[in-house]
C-alpha positions in Angstrom: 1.7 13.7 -45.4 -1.1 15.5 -44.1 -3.1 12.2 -44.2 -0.3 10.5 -42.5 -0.4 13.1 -39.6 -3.9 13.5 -38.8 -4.6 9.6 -38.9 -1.7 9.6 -36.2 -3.4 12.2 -34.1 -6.3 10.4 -34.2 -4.4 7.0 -33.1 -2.7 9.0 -30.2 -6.3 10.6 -29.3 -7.5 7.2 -29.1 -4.7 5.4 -27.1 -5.3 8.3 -24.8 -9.0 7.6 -24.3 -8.3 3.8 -24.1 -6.0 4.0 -20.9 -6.8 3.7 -17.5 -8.2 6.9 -15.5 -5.3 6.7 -13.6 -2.9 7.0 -16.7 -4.5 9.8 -17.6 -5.1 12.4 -14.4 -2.8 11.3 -11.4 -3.8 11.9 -7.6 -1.7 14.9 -6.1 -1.3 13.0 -3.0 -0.1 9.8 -3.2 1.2 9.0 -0.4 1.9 6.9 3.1 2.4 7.1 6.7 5.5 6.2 7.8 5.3 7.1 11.1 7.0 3.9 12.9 9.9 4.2 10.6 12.6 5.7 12.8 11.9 3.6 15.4 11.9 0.3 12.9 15.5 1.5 12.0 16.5 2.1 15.2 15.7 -1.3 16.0 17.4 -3.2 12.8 14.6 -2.9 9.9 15.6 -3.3 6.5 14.1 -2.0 3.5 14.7 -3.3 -0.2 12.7 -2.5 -3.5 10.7 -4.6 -5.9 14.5 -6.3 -7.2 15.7 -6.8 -3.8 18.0 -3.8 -3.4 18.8 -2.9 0.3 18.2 0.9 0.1 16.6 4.2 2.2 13.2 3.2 2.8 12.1 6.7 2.1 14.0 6.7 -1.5 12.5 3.3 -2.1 8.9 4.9 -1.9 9.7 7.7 -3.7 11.3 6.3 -6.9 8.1 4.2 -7.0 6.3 7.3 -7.4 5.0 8.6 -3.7 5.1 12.0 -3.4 3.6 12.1 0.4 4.8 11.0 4.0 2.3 11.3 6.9 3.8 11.9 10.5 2.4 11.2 13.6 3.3 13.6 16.5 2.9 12.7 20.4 3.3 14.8 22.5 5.4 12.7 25.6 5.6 9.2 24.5 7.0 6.6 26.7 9.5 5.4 24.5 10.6 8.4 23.3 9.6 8.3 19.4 6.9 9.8 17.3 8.2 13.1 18.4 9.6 16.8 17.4 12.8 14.7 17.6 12.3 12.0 14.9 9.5 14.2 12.8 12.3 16.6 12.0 14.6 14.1 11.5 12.4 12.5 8.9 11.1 15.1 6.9 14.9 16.4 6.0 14.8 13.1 4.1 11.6 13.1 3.0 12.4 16.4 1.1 15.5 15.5 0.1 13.4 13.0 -1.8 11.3 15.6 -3.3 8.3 14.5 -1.3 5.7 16.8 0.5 4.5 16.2 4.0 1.4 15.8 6.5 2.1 16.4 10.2 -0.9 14.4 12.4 -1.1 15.5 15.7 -2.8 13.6 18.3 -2.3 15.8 21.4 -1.9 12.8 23.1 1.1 10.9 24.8 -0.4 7.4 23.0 -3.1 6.6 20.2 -5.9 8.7 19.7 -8.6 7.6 18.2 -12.2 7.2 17.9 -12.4 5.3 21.4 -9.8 7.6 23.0 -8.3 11.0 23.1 -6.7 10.9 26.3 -5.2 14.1 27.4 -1.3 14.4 27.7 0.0 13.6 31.1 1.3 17.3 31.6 -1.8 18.9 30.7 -4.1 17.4 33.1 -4.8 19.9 35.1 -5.5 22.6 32.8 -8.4 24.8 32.3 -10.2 24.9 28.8 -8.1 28.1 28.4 -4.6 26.5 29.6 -5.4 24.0 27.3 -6.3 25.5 23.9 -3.0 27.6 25.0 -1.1 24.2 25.4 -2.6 23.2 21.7 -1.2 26.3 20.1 1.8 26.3 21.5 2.8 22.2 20.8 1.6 23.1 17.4 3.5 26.0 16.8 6.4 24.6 18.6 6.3 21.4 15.9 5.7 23.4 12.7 8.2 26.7 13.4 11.1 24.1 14.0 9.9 22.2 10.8 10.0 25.5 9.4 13.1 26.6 10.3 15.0 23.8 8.8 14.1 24.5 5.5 11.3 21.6 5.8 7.7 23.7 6.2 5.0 20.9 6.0 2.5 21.2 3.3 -0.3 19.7 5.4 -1.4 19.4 8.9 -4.2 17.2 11.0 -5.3 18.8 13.9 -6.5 15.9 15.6 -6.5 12.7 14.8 -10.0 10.5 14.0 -12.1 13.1 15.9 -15.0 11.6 15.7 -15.7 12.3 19.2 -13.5 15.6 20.2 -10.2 15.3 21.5 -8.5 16.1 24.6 -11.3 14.3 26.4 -13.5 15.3 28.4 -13.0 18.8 27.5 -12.7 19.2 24.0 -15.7 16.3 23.9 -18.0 17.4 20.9 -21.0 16.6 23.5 -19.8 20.5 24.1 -19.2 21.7 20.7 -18.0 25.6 21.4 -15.0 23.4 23.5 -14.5 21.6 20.7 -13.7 24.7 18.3 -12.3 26.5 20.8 -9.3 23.6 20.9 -9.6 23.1 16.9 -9.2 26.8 16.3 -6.5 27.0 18.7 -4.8 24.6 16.5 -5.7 26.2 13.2 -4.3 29.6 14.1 -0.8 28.2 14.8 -0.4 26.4 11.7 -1.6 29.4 9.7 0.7 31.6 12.0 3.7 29.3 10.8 2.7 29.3 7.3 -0.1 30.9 6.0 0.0 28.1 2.7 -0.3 25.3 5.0 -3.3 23.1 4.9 -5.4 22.1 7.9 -7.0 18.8 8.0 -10.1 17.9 9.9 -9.8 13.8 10.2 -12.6 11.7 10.8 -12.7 7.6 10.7 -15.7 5.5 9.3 -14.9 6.6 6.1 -18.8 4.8 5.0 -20.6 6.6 7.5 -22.4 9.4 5.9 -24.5 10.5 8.8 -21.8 10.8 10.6 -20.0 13.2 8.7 -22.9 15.3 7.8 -23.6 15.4 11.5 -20.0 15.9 12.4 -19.2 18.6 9.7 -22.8 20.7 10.5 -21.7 21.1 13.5 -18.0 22.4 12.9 -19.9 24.8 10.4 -22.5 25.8 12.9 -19.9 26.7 15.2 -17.2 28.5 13.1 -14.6 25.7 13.2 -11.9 26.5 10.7 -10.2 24.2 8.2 -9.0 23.1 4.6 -9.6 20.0 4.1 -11.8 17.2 5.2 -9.2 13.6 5.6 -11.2 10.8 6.1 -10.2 6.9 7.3 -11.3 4.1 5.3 -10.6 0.5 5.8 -12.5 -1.9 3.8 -12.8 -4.6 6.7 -14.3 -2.1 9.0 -15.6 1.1 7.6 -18.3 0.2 5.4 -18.7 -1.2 2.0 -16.7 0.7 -1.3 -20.1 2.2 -2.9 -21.3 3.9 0.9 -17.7 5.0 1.1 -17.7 6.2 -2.8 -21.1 8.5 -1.6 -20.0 9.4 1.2 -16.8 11.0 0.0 -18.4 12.6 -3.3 -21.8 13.5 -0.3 -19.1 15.8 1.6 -17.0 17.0 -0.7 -20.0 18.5 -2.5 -21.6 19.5 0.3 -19.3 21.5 1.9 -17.2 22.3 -0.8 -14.0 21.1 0.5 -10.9 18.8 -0.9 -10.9 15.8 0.2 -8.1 13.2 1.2 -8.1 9.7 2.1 -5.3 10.2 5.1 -5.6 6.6 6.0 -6.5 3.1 4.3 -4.7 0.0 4.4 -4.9 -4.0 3.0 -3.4 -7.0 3.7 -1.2 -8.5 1.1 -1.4 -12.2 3.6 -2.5 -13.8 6.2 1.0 -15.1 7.5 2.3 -13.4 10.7 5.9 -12.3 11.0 6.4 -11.5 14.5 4.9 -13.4 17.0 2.6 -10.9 18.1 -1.0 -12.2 16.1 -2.2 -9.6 12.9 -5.3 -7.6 13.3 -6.7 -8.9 10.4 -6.3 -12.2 9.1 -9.2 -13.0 7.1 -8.0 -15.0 3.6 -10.4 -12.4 2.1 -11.3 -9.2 4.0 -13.2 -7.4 1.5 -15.4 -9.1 -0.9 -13.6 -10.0 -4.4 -10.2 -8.9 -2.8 -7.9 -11.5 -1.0 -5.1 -11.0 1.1 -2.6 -11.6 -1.3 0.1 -9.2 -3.1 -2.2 -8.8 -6.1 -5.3 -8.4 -3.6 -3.5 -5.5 -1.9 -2.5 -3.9 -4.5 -6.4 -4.2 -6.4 -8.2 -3.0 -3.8 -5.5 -0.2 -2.8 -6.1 0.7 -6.8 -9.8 0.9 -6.5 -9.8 3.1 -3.2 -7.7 5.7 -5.8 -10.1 5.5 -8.3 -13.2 6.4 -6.0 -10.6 9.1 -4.4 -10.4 10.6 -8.4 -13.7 10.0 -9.1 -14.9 12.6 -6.7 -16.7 15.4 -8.3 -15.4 19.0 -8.9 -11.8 17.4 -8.8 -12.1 17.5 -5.0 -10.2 14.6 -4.3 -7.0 14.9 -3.7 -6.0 11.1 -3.0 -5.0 8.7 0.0 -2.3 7.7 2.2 -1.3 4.1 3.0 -1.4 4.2 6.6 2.2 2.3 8.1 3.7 1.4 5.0 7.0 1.0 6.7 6.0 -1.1 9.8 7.2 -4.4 9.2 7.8 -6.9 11.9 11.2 -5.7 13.2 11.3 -7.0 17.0 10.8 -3.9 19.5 8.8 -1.8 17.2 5.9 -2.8 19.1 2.1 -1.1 19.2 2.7 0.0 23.0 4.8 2.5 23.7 4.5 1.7 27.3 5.9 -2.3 26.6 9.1 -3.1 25.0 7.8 -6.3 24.8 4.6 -5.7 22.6 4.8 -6.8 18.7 3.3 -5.2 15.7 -0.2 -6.3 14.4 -0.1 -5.0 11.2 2.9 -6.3 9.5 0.9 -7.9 6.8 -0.6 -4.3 5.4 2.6 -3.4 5.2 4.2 -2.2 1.8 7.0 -4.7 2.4 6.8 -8.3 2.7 8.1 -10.6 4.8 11.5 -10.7 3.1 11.9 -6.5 3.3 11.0 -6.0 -0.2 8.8 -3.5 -1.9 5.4 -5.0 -2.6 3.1 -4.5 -6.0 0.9 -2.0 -4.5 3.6 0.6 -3.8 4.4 0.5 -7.5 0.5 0.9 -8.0 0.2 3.4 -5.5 2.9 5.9 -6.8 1.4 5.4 -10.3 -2.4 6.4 -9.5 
């Protein structure tokens, strides 16, 4: 019997070391952004999982296995979405759901990004010190509400792919003490909501080592506080997989911080649903990955890997950026024109027929 026993262990011990990484040590994020979701409903979207089943889009990611949403906050949109409104809204379900969530400001009325982070309309004519006010109290505004329904968030970008600054031209990082004077400002109110709250510094160009050394020397060199270092990476445009595997495992290291991928994306094919022509429509993107279900889904898969490769156990995994942003009609790019369409579609995490792709199963499984 005790033969019988041991050779068991030892089969069990073996089948253990024999599966995949991911099998074996999940991320603790896995999770997307589904920050176009209320306005997709609003305007008729459908969601369905893997076997067709009309169904919460929300519960549909979650019973794959997400444990993560990712909400974008502006701060007076022209359409009205993406807002204290719809955020709140959102996370009640997403907790419901047992998921956690990420709140990404932009401190912006529209898209901010590497090539702009235009100020909000109503703060235009504030001074440096008006403004780092106006960042506290938009963040504290958000969070306490979130807060006070029961539905705290776990995680918080201050900024979003700050490259450059934000709240241009005076939070430029040309001027670095305005920089961390805005960043701060943002820091202390989440930490003044809830002290258990992480704060995410988010950069894109996910391959671009000297830029994050550069970027993250300065924020040390100038007392900017934070938890966390979120990173972009898309395949297509941010640098091969090995310079985005050492630049991840370079700055986690180096500054000793976790590390999450808050946005990456693939296409699962180059067919448009909408009208309005995809952003990307090569057949294959990425080198050895095409733009098929299976395609999406590997090179979503391998992202993870590198994410739970990082040393230290510093990585604490990615978010599928727009999940839910398939090509309803109205739930356009511009919140400034009804009449836009959506470019992304086809990185989706629902095809063209509403239904849960591979990689969502893949996703909620790393």
């Amino acid at each position: 019997m005790k033969r019988i026993l041991t050779t068991l262990l030892l089969l069990a011990a073996l089948a253990v070391a024999q599966q995949p990484a991911h099998a074996q040590a999940r991320l603790q994020i896995r999770g997307a952004d589904v920050s176009s979701l209320a306005k997709s409903e609003a305007f008729g979207g459908v969601y369905r999982d893997a076997r067709g089943r009309r169904g919460d889009a929300l519960r549909i990611l979650a019973q794959a296995g997400l444990n993560y949403i990712r909400l974008k906050v502006w701060v007076n949109p022209a359409d009205g979405y993406n807002t204290k409104t719809q955020l709140l809204a959102l996370a009640r379900r997403a907790k419901a759901q047992g998921m956690k969530l990420m709140v990404d400001f932009h401190y912006s009325d529209t898209w901010a990004d590497p090539g702009k982070q235009f100020k909000p309309a109503a703060w235009e004519s504030l001074t440096l010190d008006q403004l780092s006010q106006a960042v506290y109290d938009h963040t504290f505004d958000v969070l306490d509400a979130l807060r006070r329904q029961g539905t705290t968030a776990d995680m918080v970008q201050v900024g979003n792919e700050i490259n450059g600054g934000l709240l241009w031209p005076d939070g430029s990082n040309s001027t670095w003490p305005n920089t961390a004077q805005l960043l701060n400002a943002g820091y202390d109110a989440v930490k003044r909501v809830s002290s258990a709250t992480k704060v995410v510094l988010h950069l894109a160009n996910g391959g671009d080592n000297g830029l994050y050394r550069w970027w993250f020397d300065n924020a040390g060199a100038n007392g900017i506080r934070y938890d966390v270092i979120g990173l972009s990476y898309y395949p297509y445009w941010h640098g091969t997989l090995e310079a985005f595997q050492a630049n991840i495992n370079d700055v986690a290291t180096r500054y000793g911080k976790p590390v999450a991928v808050v946005e990456t994306a693939y296409p699962f094919t180059t067919a448009d649903d909408d009208g309005w022509p995809n952003i990307i429509t090569a057949a294959e993107p990425y080198p050895g990955y095409r733009a098929t279900p299976q395609g999406q889904a590997a090179l979503l898969a391998k992202v993870g890997d590198i994410v739970r490769a990082v040393p230290n156990g510093l990585g604490l995994g990615l978010f599928i950026w727009e999940a839910t942003w398939t090509g309803v009609k109205g739930n356009g790019w511009d919140p400034a024109d009804p009449s836009s369409g959506n470019g992304w579609e086809n990185q989706a995490l629902f095809d063209y027929g509403d239904r849960a792709l591979p990689a969502m199963g893949v996703l909620g499984h790393l």
